[in-house]
mmCIF file as gemmi writes it, N, C-alpha and C atoms, coordinates in Angstrom:
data_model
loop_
_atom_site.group_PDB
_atom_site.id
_atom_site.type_symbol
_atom_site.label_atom_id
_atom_site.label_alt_id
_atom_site.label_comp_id
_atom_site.label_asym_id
_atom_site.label_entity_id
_atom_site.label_seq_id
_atom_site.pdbx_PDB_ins_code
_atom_site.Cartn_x
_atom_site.Cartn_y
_atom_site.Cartn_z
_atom_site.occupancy
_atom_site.B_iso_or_equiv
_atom_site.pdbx_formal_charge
_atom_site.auth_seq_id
_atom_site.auth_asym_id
_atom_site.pdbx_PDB_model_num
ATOM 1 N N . UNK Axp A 1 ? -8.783 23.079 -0.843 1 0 ? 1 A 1
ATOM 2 C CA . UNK Axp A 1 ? -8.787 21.823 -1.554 1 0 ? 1 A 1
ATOM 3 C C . UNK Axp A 1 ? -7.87 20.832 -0.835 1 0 ? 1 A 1
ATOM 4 N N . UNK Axp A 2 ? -8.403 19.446 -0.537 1 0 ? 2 A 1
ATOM 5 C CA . UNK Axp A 2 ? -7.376 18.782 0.493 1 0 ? 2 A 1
ATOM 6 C C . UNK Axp A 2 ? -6.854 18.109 -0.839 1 0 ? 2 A 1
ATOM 7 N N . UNK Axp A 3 ? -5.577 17.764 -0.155 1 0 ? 3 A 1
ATOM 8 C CA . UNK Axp A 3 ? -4.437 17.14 -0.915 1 0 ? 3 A 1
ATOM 9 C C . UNK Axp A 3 ? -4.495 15.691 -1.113 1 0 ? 3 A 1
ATOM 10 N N . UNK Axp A 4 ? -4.519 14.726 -2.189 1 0 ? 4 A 1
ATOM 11 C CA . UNK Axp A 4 ? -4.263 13.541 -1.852 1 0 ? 4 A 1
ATOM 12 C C . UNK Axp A 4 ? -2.783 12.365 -2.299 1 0 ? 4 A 1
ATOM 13 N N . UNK Axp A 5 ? -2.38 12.382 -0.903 1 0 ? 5 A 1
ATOM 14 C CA . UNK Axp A 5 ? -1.138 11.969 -0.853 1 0 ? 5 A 1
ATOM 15 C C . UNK Axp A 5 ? -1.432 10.323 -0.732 1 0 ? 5 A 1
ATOM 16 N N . UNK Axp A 6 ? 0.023 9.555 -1.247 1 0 ? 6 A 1
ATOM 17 C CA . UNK Axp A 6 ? -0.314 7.916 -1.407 1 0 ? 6 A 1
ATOM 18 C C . UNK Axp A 6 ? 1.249 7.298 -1.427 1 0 ? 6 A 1
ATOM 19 N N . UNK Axp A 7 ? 0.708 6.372 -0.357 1 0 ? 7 A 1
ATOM 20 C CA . UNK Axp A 7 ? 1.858 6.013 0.416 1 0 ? 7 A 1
ATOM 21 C C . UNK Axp A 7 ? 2.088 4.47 -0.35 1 0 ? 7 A 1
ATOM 22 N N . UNK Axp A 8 ? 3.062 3.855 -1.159 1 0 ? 8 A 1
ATOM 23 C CA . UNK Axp A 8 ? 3.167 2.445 -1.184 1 0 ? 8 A 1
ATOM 24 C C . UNK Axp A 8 ? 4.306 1.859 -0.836 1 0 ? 8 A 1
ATOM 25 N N . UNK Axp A 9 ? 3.701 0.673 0.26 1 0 ? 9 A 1
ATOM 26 C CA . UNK Axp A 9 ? 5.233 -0.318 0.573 1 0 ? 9 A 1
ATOM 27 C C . UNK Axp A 9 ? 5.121 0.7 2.274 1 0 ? 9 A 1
ATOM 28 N N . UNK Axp A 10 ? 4.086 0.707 2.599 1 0 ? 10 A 1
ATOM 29 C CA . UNK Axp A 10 ? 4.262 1.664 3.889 1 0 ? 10 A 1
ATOM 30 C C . UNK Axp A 10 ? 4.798 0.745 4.788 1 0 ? 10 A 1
ATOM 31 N N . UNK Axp A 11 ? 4.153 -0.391 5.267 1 0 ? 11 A 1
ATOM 32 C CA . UNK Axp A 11 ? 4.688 -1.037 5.914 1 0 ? 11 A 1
ATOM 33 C C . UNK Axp A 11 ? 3.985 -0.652 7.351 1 0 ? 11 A 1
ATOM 34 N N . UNK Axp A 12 ? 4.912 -0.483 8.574 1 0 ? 12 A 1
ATOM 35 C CA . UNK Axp A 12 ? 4.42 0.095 9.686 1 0 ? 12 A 1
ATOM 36 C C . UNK Axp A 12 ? 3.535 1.7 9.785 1 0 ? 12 A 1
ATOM 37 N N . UNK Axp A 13 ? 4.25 2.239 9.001 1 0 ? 13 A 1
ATOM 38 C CA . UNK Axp A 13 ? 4.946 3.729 8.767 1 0 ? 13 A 1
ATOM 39 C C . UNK Axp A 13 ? 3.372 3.956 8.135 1 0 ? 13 A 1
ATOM 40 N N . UNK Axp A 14 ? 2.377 4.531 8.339 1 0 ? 14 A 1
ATOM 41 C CA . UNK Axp A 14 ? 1.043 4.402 7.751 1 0 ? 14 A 1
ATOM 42 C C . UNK Axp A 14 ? 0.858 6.208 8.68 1 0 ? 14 A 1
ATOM 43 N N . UNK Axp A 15 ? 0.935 7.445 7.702 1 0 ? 15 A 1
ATOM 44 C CA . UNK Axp A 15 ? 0.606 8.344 8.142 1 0 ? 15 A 1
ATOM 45 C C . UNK Axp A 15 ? -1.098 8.767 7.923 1 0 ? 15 A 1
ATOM 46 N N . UNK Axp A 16 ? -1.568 9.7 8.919 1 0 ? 16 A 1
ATOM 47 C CA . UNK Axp A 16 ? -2.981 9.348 8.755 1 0 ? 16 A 1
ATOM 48 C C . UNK Axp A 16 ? -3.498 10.233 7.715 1 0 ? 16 A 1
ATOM 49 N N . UNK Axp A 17 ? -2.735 11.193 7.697 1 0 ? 17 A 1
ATOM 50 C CA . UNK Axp A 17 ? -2.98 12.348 6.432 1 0 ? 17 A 1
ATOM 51 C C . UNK Axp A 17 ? -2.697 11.351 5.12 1 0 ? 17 A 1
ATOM 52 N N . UNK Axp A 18 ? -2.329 10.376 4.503 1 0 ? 18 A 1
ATOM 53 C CA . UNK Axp A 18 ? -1.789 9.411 3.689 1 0 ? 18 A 1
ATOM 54 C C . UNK Axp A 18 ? -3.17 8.9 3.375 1 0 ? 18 A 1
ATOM 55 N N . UNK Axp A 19 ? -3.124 7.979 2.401 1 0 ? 19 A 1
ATOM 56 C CA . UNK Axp A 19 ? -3.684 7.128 1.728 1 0 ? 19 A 1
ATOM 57 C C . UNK Axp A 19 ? -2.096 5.595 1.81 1 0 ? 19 A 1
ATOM 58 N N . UNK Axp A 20 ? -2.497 5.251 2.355 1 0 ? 20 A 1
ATOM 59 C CA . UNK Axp A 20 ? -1.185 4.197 2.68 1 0 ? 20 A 1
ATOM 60 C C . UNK Axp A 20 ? -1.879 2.321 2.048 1 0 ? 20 A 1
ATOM 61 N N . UNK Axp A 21 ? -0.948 1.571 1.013 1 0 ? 21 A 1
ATOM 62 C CA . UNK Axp A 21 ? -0.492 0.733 0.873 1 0 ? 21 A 1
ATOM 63 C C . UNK Axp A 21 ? 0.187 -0.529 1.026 1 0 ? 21 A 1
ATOM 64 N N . UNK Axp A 22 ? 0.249 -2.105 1.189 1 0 ? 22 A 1
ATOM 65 C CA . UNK Axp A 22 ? 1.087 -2.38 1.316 1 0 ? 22 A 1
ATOM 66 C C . UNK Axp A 22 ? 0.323 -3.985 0.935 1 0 ? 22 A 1
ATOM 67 N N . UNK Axp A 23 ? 1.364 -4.528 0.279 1 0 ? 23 A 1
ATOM 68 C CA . UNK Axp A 23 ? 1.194 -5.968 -0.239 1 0 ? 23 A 1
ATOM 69 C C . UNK Axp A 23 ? 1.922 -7.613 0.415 1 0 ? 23 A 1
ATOM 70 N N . UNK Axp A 24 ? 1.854 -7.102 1.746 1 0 ? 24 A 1
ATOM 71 C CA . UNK Axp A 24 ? 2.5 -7.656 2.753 1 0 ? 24 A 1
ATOM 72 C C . UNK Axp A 24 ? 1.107 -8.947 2.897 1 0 ? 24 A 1
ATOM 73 N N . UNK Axp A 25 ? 1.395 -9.96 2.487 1 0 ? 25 A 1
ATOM 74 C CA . UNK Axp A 25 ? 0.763 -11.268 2.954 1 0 ? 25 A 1
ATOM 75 C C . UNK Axp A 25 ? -0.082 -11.224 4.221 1 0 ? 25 A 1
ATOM 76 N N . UNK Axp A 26 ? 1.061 -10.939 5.254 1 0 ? 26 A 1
ATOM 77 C CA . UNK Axp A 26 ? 0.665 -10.837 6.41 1 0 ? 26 A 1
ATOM 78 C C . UNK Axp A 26 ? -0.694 -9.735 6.615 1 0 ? 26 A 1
ATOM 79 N N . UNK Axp A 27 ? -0.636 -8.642 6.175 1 0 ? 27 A 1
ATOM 80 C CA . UNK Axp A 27 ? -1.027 -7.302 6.356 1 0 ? 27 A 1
ATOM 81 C C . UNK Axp A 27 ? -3.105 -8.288 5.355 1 0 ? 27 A 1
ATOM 82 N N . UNK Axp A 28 ? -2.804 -8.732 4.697 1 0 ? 28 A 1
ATOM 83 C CA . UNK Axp A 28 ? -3.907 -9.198 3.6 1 0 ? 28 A 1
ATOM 84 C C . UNK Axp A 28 ? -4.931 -10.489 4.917 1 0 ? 28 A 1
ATOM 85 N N . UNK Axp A 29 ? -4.042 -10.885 5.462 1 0 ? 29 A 1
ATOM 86 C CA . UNK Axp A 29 ? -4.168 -11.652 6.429 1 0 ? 29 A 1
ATOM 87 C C . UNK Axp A 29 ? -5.009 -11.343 7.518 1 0 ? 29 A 1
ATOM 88 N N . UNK Axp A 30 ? -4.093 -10.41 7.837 1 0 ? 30 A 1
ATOM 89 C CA . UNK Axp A 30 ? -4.737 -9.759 9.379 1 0 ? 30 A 1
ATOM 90 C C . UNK Axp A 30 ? -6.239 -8.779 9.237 1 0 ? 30 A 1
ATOM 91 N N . UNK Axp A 31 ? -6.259 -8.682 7.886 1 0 ? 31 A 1
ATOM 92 C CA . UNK Axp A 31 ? -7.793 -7.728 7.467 1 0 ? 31 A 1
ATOM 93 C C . UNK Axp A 31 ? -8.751 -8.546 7.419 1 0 ? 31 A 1
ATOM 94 N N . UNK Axp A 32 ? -8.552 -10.163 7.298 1 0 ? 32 A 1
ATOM 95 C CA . UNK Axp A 32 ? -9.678 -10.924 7.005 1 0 ? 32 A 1
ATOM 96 C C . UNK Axp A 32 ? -10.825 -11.255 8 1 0 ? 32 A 1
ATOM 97 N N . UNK Axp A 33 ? -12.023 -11.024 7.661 1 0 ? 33 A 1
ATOM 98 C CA . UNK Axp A 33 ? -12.745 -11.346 8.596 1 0 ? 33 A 1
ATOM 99 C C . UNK Axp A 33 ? -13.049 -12.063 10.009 1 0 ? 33 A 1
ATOM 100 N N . UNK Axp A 34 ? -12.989 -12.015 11.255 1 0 ? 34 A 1
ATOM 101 C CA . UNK Axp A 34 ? -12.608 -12.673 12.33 1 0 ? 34 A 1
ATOM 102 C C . UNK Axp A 34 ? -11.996 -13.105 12.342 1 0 ? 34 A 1
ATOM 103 N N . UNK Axp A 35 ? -10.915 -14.308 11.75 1 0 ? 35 A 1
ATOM 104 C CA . UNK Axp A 35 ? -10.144 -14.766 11.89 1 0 ? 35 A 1
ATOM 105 C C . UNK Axp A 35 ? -8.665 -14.009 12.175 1 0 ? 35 A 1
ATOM 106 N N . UNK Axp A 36 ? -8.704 -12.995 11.124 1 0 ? 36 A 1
ATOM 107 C CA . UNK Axp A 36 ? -7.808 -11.668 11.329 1 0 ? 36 A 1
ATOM 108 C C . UNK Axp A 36 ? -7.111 -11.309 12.519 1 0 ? 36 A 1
ATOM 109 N N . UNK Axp A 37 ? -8.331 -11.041 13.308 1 0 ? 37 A 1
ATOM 110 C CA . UNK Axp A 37 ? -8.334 -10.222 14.697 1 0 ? 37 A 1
ATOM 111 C C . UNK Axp A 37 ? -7.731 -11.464 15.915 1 0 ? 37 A 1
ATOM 112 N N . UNK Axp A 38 ? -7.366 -12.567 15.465 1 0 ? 38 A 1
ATOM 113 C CA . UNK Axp A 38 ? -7.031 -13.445 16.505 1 0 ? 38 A 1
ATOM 114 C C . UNK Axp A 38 ? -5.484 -13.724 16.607 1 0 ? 38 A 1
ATOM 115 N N . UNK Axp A 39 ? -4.968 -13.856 15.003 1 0 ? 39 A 1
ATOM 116 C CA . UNK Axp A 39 ? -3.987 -14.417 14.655 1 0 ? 39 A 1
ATOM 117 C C . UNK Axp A 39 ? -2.725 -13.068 14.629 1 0 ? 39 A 1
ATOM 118 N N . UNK Axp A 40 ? -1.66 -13.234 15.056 1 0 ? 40 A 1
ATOM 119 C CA . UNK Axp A 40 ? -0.564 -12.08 14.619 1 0 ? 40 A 1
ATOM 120 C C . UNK Axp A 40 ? 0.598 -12.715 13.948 1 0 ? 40 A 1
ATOM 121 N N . UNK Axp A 41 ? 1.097 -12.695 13.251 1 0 ? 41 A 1
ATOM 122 C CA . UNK Axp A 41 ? 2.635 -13.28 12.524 1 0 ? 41 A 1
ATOM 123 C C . UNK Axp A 41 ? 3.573 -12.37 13.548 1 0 ? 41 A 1
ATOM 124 N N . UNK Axp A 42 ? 3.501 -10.875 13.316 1 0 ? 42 A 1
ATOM 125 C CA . UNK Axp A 42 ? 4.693 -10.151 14.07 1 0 ? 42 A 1
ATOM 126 C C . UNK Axp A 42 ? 4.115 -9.717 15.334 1 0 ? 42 A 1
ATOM 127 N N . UNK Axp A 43 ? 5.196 -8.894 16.143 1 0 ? 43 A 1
ATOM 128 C CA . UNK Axp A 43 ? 4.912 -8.653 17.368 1 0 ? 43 A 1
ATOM 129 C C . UNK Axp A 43 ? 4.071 -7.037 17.427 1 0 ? 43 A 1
ATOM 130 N N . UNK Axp A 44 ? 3.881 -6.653 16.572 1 0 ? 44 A 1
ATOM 131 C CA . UNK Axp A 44 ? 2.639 -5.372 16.251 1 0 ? 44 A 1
ATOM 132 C C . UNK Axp A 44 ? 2.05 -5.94 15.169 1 0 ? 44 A 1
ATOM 133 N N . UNK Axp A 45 ? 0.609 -5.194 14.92 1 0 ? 45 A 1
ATOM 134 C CA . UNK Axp A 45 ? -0.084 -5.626 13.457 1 0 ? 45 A 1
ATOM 135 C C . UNK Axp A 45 ? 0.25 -4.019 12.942 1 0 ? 45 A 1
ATOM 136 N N . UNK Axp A 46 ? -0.297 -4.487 11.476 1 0 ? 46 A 1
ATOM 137 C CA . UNK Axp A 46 ? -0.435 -3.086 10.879 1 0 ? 46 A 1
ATOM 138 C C . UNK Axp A 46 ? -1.462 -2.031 10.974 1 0 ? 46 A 1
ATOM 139 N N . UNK Axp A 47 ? -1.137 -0.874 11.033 1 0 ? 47 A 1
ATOM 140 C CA . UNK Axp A 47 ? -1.973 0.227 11.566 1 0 ? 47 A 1
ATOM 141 C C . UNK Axp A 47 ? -3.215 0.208 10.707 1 0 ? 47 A 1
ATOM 142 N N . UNK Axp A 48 ? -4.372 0.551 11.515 1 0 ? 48 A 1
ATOM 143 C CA . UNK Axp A 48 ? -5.73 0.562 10.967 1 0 ? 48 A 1
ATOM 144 C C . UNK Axp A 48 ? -5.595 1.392 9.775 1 0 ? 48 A 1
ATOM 145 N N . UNK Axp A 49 ? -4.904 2.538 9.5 1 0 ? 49 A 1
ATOM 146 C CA . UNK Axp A 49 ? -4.36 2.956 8.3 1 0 ? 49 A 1
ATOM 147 C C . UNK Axp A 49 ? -4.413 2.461 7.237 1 0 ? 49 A 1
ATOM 148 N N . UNK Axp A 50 ? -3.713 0.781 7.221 1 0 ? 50 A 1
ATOM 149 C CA . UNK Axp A 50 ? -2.911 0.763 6.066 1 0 ? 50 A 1
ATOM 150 C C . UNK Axp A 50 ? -3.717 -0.115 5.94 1 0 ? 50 A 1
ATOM 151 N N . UNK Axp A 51 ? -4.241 -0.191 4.157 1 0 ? 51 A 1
ATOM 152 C CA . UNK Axp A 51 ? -4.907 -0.803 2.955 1 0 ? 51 A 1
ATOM 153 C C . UNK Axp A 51 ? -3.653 -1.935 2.781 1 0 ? 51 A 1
ATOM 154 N N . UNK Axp A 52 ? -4.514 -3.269 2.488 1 0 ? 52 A 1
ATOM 155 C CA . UNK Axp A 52 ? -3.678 -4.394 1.371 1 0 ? 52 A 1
ATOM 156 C C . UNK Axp A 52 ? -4.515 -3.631 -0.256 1 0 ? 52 A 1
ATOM 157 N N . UNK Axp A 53 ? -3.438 -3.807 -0.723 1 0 ? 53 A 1
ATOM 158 C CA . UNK Axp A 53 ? -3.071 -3.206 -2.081 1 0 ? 53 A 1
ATOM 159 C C . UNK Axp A 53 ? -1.921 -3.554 -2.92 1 0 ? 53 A 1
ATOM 160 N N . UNK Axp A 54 ? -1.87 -3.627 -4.344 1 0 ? 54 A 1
ATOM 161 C CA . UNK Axp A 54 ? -0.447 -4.781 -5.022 1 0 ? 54 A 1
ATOM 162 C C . UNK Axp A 54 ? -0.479 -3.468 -6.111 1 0 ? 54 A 1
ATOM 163 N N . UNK Axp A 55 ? 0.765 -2.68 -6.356 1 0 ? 55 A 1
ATOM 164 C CA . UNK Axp A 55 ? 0.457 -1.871 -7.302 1 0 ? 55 A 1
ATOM 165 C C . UNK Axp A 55 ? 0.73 -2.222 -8.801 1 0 ? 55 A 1
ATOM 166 N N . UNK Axp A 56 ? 1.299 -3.213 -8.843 1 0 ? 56 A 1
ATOM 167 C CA . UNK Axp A 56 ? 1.598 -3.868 -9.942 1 0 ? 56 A 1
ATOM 168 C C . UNK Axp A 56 ? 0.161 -4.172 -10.569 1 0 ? 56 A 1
ATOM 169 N N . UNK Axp A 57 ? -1.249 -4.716 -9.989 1 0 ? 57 A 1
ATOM 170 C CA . UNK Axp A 57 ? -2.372 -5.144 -10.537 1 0 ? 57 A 1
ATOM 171 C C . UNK Axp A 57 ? -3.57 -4.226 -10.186 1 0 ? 57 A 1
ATOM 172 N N . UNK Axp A 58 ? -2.588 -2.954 -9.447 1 0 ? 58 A 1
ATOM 173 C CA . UNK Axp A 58 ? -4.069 -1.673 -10.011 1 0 ? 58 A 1
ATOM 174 C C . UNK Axp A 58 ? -3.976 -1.345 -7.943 1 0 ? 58 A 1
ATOM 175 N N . UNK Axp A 59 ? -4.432 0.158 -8.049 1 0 ? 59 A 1
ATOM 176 C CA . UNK Axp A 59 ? -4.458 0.342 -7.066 1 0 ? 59 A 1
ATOM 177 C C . UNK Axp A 59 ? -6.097 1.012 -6.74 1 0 ? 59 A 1
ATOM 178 N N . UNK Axp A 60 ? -6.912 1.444 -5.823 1 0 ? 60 A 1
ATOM 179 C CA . UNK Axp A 60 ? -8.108 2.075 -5.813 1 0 ? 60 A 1
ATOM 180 C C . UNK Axp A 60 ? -7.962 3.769 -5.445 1 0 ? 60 A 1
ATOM 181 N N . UNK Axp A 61 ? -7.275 3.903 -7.104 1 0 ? 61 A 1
ATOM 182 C CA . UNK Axp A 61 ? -6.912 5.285 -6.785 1 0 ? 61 A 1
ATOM 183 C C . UNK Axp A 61 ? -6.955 5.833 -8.229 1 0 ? 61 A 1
ATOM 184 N N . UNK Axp A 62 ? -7.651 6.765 -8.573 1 0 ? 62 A 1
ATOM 185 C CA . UNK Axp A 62 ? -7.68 7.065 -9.96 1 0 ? 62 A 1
ATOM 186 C C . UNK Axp A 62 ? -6.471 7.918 -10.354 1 0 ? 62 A 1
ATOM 187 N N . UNK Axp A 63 ? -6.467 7.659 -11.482 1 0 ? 63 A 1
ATOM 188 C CA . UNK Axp A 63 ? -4.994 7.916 -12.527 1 0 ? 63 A 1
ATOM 189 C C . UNK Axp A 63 ? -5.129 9.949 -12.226 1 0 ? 63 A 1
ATOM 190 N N . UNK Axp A 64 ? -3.989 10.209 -12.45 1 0 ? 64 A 1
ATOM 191 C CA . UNK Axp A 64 ? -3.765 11.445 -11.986 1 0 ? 64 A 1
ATOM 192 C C . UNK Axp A 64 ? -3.915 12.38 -10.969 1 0 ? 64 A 1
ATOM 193 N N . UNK Axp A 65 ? -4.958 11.788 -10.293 1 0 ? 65 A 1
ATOM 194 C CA . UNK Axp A 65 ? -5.55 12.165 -8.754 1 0 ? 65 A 1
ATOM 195 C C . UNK Axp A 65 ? -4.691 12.242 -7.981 1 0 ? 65 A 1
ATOM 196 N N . UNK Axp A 66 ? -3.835 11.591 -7.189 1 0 ? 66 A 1
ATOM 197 C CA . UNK Axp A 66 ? -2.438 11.847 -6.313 1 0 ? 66 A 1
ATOM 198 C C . UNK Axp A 66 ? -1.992 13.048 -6.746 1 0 ? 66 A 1
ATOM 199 N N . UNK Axp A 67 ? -1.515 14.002 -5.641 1 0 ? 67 A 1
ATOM 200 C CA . UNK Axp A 67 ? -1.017 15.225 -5.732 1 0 ? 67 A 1
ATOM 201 C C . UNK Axp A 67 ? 0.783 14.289 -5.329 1 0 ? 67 A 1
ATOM 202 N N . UNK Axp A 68 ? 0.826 13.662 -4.428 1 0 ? 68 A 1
ATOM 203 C CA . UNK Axp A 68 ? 2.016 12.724 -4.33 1 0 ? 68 A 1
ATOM 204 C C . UNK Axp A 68 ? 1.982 11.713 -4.273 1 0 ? 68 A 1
ATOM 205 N N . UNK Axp A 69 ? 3.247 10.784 -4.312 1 0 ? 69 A 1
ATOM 206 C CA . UNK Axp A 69 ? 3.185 9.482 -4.184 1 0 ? 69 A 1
ATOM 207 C C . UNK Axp A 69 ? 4.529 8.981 -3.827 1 0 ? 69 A 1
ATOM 208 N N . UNK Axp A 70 ? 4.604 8.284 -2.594 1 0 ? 70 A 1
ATOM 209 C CA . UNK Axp A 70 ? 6.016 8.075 -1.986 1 0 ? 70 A 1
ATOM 210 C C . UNK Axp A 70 ? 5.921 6.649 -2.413 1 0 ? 70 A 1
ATOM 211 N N . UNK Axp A 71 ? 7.17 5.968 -2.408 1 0 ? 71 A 1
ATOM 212 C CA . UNK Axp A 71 ? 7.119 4.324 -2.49 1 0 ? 71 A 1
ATOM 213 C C . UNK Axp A 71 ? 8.681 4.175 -2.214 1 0 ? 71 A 1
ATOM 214 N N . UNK Axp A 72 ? 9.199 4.19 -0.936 1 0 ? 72 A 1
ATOM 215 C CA . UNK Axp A 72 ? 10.57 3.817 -0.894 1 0 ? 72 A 1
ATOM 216 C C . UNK Axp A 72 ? 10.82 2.44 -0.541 1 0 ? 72 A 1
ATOM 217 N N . UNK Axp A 73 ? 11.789 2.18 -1.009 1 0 ? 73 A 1
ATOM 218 C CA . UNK Axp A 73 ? 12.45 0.426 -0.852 1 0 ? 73 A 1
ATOM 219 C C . UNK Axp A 73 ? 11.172 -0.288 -1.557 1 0 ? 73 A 1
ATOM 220 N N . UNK Axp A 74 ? 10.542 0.232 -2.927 1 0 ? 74 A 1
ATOM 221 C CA . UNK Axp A 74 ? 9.658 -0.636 -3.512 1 0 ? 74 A 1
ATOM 222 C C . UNK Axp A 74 ? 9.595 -1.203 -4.901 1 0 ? 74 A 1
ATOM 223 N N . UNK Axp A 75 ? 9.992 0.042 -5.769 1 0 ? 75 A 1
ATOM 224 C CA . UNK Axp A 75 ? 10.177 -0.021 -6.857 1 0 ? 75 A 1
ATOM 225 C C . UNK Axp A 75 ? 11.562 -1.163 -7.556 1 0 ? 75 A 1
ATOM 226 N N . UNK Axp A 76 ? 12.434 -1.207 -6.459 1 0 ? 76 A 1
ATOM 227 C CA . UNK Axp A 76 ? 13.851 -1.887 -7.078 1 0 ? 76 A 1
ATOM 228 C C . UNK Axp A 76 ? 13.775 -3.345 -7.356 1 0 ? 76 A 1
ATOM 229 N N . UNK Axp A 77 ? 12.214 -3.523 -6.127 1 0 ? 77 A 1
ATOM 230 C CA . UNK Axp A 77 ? 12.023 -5.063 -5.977 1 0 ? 77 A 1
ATOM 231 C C . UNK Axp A 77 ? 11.419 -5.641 -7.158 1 0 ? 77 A 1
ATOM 232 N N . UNK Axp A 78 ? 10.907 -4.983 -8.036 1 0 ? 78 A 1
ATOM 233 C CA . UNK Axp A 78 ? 9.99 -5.403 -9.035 1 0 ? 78 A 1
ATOM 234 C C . UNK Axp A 78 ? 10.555 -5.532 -10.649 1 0 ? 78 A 1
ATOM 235 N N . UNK Axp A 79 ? 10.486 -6.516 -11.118 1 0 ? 79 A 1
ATOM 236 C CA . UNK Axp A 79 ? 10.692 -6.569 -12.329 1 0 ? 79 A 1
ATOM 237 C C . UNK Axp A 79 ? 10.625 -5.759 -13.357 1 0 ? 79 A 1
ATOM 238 N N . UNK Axp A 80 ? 11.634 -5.396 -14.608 1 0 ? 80 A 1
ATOM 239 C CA . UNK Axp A 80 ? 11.174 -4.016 -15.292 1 0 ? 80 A 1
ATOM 240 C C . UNK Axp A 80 ? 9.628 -3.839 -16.016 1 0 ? 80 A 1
ATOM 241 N N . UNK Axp A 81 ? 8.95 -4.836 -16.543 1 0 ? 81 A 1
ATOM 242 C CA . UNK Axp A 81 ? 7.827 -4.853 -16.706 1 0 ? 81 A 1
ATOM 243 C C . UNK Axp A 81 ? 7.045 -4.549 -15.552 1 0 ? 81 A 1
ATOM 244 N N . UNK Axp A 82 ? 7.023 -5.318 -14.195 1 0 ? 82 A 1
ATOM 245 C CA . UNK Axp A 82 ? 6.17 -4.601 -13.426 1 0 ? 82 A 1
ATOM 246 C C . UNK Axp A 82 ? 6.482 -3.28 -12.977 1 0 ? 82 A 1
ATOM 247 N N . UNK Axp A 83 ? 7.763 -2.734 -13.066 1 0 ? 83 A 1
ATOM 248 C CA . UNK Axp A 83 ? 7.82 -1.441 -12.546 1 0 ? 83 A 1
ATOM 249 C C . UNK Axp A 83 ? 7.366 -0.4 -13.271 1 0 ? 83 A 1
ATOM 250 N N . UNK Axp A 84 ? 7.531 -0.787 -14.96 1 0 ? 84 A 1
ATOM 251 C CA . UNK Axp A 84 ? 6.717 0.055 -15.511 1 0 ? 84 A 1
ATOM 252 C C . UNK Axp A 84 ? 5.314 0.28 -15.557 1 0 ? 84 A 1
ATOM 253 N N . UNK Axp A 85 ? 4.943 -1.282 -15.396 1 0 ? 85 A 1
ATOM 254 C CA . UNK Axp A 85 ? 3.251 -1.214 -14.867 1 0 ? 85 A 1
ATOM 255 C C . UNK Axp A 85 ? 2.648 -0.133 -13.749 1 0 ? 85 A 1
ATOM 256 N N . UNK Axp A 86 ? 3.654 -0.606 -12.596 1 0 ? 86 A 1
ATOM 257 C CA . UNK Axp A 86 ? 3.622 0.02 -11.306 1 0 ? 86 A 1
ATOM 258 C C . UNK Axp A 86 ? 3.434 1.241 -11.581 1 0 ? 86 A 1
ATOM 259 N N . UNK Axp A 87 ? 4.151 2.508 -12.392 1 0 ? 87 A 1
ATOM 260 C CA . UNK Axp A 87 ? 4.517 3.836 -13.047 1 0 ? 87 A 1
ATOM 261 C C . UNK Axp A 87 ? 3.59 4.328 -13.508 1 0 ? 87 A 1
ATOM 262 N N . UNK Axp A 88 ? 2.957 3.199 -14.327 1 0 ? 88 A 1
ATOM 263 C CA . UNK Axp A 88 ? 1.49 3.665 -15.366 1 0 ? 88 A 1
ATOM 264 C C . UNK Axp A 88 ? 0.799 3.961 -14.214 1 0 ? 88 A 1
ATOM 265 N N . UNK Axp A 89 ? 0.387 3.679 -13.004 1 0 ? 89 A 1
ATOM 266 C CA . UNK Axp A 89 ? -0.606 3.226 -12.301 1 0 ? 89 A 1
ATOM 267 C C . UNK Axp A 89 ? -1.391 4.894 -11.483 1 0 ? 89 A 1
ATOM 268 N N . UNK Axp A 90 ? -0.015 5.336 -11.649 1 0 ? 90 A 1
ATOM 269 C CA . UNK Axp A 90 ? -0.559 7.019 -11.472 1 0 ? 90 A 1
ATOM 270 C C . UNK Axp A 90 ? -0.621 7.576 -11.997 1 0 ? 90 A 1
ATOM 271 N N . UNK Axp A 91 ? 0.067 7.377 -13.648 1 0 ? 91 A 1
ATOM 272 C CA . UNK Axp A 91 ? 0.378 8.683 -14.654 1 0 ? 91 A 1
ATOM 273 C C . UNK Axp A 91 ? -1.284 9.249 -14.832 1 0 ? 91 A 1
């Protein structure tokens, strides 16, 4: 049975065994149709890996399904209402 692991706030860091995350403007940017592929903000883009995704307004991952779920340097940023939102989002 494969495992499904879920990465949010990955950032660079996008492992391929992962299901990886991240609500980076930029990252929402660089996925967009042709235009995407021209433009860079930073000096790497983000790995073909990593999904734009906001976990605060739902992620494409059904509730209990994650066997894990990492999110470091993510949770502190968010308001207590959204963090509890954020929380629901896997229970």
């Amino acid at each position: 049975m494969t495992k499904l692991y879920v990465q949010y706030g990955s950032g660079f860091c996008a492992p391929a065994d992962w299901v990886n995350f991240d609500a980076s403007p930029t990252l929402w940017f660089e996925r967009l149709p042709l235009i995407g592929r021209l433009v860079t903000k930073n000096v790497n883009r983000f790995p073909p890996g990593c999904r734009y995704g906001d976990i605060v307004k739902s992620l494409p991952i059904a509730a209990g399904t994650a066997d894990a779920v990492y999110a470091s340097h993510v949770l502190e940023h968010l308001t207590r209402e959204d963090f509890r939102i954020a929380l629901q989002t896997f229970a």
